[in-house]
C-alpha positions in Angstrom: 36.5 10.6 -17.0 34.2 7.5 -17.7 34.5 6.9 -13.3 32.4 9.5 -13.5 29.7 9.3 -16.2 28.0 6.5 -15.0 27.5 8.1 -11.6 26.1 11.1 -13.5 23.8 9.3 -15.4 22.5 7.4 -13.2 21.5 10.5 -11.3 20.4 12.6 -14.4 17.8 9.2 -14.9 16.8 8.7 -11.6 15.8 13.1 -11.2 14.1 12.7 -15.1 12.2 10.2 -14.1 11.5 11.3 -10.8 10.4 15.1 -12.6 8.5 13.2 -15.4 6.1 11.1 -13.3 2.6 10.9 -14.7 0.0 13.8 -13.7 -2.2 10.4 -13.4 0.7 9.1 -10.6 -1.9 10.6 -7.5 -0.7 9.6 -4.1 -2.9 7.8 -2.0 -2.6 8.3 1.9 -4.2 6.1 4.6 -4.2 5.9 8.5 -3.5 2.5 10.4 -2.9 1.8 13.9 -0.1 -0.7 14.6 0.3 -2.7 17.8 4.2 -3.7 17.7 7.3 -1.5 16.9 8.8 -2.2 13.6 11.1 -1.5 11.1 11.0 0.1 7.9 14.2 0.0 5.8 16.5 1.2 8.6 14.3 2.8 10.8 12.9 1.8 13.8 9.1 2.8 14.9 7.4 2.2 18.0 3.3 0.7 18.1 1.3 3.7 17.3 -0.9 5.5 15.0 0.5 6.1 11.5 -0.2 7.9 8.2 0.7 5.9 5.1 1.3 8.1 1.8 2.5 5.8 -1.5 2.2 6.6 -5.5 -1.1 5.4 -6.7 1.4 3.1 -9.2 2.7 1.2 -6.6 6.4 2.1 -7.4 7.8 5.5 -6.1 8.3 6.7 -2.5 6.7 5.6 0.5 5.9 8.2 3.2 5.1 6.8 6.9 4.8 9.5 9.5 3.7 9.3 12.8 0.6 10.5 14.2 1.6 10.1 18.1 5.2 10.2 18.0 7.7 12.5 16.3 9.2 9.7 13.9 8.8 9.6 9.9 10.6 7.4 7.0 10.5 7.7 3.4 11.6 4.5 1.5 11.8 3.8 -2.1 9.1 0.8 -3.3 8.5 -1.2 -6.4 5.3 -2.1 -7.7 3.7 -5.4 -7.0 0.8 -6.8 -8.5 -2.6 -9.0 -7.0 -4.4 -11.7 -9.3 -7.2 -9.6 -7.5 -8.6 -6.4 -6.8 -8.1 -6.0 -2.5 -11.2 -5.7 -0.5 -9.6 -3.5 2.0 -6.3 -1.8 2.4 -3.3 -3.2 4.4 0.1 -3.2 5.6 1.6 -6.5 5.7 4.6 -7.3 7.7 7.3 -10.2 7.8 7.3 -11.2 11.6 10.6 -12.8 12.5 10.3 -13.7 16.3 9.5 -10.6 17.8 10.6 -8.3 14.8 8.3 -7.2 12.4 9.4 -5.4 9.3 6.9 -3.7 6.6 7.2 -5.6 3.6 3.8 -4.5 1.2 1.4 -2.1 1.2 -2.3 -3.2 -0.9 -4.5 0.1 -1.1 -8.7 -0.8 -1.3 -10.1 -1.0 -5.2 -6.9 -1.7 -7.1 -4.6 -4.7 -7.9 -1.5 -2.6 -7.6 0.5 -2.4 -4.4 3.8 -1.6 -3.1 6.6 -3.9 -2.3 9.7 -2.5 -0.4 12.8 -4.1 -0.3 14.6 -6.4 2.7 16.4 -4.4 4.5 20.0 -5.8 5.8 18.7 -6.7 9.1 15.7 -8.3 8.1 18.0 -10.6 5.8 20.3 -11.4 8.5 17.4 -12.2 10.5 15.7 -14.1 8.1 18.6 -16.5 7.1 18.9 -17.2 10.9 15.8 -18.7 10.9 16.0 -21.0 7.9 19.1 -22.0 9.3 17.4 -23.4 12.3 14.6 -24.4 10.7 12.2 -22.5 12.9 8.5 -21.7 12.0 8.3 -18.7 13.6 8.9 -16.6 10.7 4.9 -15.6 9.8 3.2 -12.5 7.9 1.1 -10.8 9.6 -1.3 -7.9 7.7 -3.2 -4.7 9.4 -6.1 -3.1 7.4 -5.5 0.4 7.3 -8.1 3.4 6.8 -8.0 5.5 3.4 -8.3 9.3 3.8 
């Protein structure tokens, strides 16, 4: 019987929290144009036109949907914090070679972004090249548009 509390619970936390979000917790949406395919989580996107949707707090669900292609992701985020107020909004993306992977989000006018978390690949990838010692590994940031 206790097997299957924690499970439970856990899920009975995550849907309270998720029902008892803030009215304050506004989304804020943005458009950005992106040059290279990369990956989000465990999805794959090709260079295109995009529209960004995250919680105003940072933490929460991130929403990416394509604007010239039929693809879409939702990811969970956690919130990351600035020692400054962003003069613009971006994506920022951890380039590994040729792979880039989303890694924050910074929205114009606050100090609270979004951080998502490294996906399997991009730690397999990234170990590989501090194993060989290789500078290649860069970040690379987009401005993005607000609505």
């Amino acid at each position: 019987m206790k097997k299957h509390a924690i499970p439970a619970f856990a899920v009975l936390g995550l849907a309270v929290m998720l029902v008892a979000k803030p009215a304050s917790a506004q989304s804020s949406a943005m458009r950005v144009s992106i040059p290279f395919e990369f990956t989000v989580g465990k999805t794959t996107l090709p260079a295109g036109q995009y529209q960004v949707k995250m919680s105003s707090t940072g933490a929460g669900f991130l929403t990416i949907q394509g604007l010239d292609c039929a693809k879409s992701v939702v990811v969970l985020t956690n919130s990351s914090y600035a020692n400054r107020t962003a003069n613009e909004s971006q994506l920022v993306f951890n380039r590994y070679g040729s792979h880039y992977f989303l890694s924050r989000i910074w929205t114009e006018g606050t100090d609270i972004g979004c951080e998502l978390h490294r996906s399997p690949a991009e730690r397999e990838i990234r170990r590989a090249y501090s194993l060989a010692q290789t500078d290649e590994a860069r970040t690379v940031a987009i401005a993005a548009n607000r609505n």
